[in-house]
C-alpha positions, 0 to 999 in steps of 0.5 A: 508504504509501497515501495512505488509510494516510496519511490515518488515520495523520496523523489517529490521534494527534488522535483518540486525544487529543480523542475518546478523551480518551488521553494524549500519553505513550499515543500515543507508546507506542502510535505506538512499539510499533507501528513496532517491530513493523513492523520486527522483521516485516520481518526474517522476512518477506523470508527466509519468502517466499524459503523458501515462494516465494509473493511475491504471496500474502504481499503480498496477505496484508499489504495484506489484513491491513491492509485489516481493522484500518480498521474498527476505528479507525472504531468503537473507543471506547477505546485498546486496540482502537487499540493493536489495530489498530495493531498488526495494521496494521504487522504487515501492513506488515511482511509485505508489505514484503519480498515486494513489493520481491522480487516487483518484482526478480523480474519487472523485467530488470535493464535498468529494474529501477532505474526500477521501484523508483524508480517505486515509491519516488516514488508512496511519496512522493507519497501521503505528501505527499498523504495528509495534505493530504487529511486536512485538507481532509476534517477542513475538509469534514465539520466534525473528524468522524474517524469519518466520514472512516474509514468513507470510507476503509475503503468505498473501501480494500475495493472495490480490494482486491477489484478488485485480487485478480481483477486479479491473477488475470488476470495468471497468462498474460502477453500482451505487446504492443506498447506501450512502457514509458513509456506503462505507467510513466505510466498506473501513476502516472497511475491511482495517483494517480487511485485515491488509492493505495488498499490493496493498493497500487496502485503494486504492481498496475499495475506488474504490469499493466506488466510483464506486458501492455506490455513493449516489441516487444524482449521476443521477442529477449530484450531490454528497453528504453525507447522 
């Protein structure tokens, strides 16, 4: 996940106990029932994007639903709005999984389709690493203030969201160039990293940018590979 999901999701437990005064058994029911969701979500969502073949509007529809439960961990004061959030979270988590993998499938020949899924996976990781590093160096920073640390997290979740929706609709042409795919692979990385794996996934959208603006100079012959 992103590291801004990593970020609230490392903090979450300790909010729940310190500030809303929630017990252990509560977090785990509450931790419990939402990963459950979020697996039971995936088994429909793979099979409903092959039936509807709307991939990306079902990614940006998880990453969108998401995007708006961060404003309800900044301002929940009791534990059914954080059961609430949490929920509708991996719900979303649920849906855009499938899809997204698909999507890559789809639009990655089968030449380099290990390494866009590689790509994908180690940028995963990375923010699950980093996400909780950055947490406790917000929590040093700005005094065991999670409120505060949410609502920073939410400002910058929603401005790439919306950056990421006009990105995407000005992938609908394709121009290729000639640039190779490892420059695009580390730009992807590179960018990610610098936008802290923001919603809507960035690792998602600048390997589309990849594919779709700097395929190497063998894509008019029909061919595919790594310089």
């Amino acid at each position: 996940m992103d590291i801004s999901s990593e970020i609230i999701h490392s903090l979450l437990p300790l909010f729940m106990v310190t500030t809303l005064g929630t017990s252990v058994l509560m977090v785990g029911l509450v931790e419990g029932l939402a990963e459950s969701l979020a697996l039971i979500t995936k088994i429909f969502s793979g099979a409903l994007s092959d039936f509807l073949g709307k991939r990306k509007k079902l990614a940006v529809l998880g990453y969108a639903l998401g995007a708006l439960t961060k404003p309800l961990f900044a301002i929940a004061e009791t534990i059914n709005l954080i059961l609430l959030a949490r929920l509708l979270d991996r719900v979303g988590k649920g849906i855009r999984g499938a899809p997204r993998d698909a999507l890559i499938a789809d639009i990655t020949p089968p030449s380099i389709r290990g390494a866009a899924f590689g790509l994908r996976q180690s940028l995963d990781t990375v923010g699950g690493i980093l996400g909780p590093l950055l947490a406790v160096g917000l929590m040093l920073l700005w005094s065991n203030n999670f409120r505060a640390i949410f609502r920073w997290r939410l400002f910058q979740d929603w401005l790439l969201w919306h950056y990421s929706l006009l990105a995407l609709k000005s992938l609908i042409t394709p121009t290729h160039t000639n640039v190779t795919i490892r420059f695009a692979a580390k730009t992807c990385a590179a960018l990610t990293l610098h936008t802290g794996g923001w919603s809507l996934s960035a690792r998602y959208l600048l390997w589309r940018v990849s594919v779709k603006h700097f395929w190497c100079c063998g894509h008019n012959k029909g061919e595919f590979r790594l310089l």
